[in-house]
C-alpha positions in Angstrom: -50.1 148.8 223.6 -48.2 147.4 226.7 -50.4 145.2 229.4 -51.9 147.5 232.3 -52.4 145.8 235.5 -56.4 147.1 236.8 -55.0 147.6 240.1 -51.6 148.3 242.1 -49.1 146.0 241.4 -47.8 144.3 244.3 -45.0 141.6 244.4 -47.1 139.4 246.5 -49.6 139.6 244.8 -49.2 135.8 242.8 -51.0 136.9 239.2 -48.5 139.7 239.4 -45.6 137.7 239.9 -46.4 135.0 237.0 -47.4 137.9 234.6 -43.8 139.3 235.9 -41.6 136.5 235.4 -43.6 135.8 231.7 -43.0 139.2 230.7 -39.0 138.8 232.3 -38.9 135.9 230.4 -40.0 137.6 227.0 -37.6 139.9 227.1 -34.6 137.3 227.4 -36.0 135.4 224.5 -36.4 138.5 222.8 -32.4 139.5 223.3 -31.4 135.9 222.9 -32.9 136.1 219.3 -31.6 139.5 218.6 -28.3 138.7 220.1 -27.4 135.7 218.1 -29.5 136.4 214.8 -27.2 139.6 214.8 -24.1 137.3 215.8 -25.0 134.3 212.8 -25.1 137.0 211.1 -21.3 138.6 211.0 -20.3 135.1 211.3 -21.8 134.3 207.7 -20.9 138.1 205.9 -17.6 137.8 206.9 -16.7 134.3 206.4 -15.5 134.1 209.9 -14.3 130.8 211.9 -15.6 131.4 214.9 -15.6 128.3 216.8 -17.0 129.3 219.8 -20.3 130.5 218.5 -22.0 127.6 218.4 -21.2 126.9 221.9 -22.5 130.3 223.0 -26.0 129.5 221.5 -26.2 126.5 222.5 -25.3 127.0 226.5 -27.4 130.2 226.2 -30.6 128.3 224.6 -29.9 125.7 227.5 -30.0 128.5 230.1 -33.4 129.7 228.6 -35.1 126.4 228.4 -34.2 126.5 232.3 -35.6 130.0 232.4 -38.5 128.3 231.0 -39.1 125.2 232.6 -38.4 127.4 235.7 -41.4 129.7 235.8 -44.0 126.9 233.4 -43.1 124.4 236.3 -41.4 124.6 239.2 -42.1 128.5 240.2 -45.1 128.8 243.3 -47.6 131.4 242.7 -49.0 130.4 245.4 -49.9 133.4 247.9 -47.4 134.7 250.6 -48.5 136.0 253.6 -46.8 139.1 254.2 -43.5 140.2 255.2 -43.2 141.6 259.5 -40.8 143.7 259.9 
């Protein structure tokens, strides 16, 4: 069963926003591990020499430790007060 919000979700709101960039962040963990499981994968069936694969998984887990340090540390749920238009 997905997670319901109990009330209107607003972007300003800052529970909202850190259960939104935790669930963001879930779902690029969740394609990083499809992604290259599937990518090992054909690499080790077919024998293949593909150098750059490593390289790809590597920068790629570096760009999601970012993600993470990103919104476990330096993010601000803090509230904003609101937009004037």
């Amino acid at each position: 069963m997905p997670p319901r919000w109990p009330r209107q979700p607003d972007r300003n709101d800052p529970a909202y926003r850190k259960l939104d960039d935790r669930m963001n962040f879930a779902v690029h963990v969740a394609i990083f591990a499809a992604c290259n499981s599937g990518l090992w994968f054909f690499h080790n069936f077919l024998k293949a020499t593909w150098e750059w694969l490593p390289w790809l998984t590597a920068g790629w887990l570096v760009i999601l430790l970012v993600h993470l340090i990103y919104i476990a540390a330096i993010a601000n749920y803090s509230q904003t007060p609101p937009k004037s238009t």
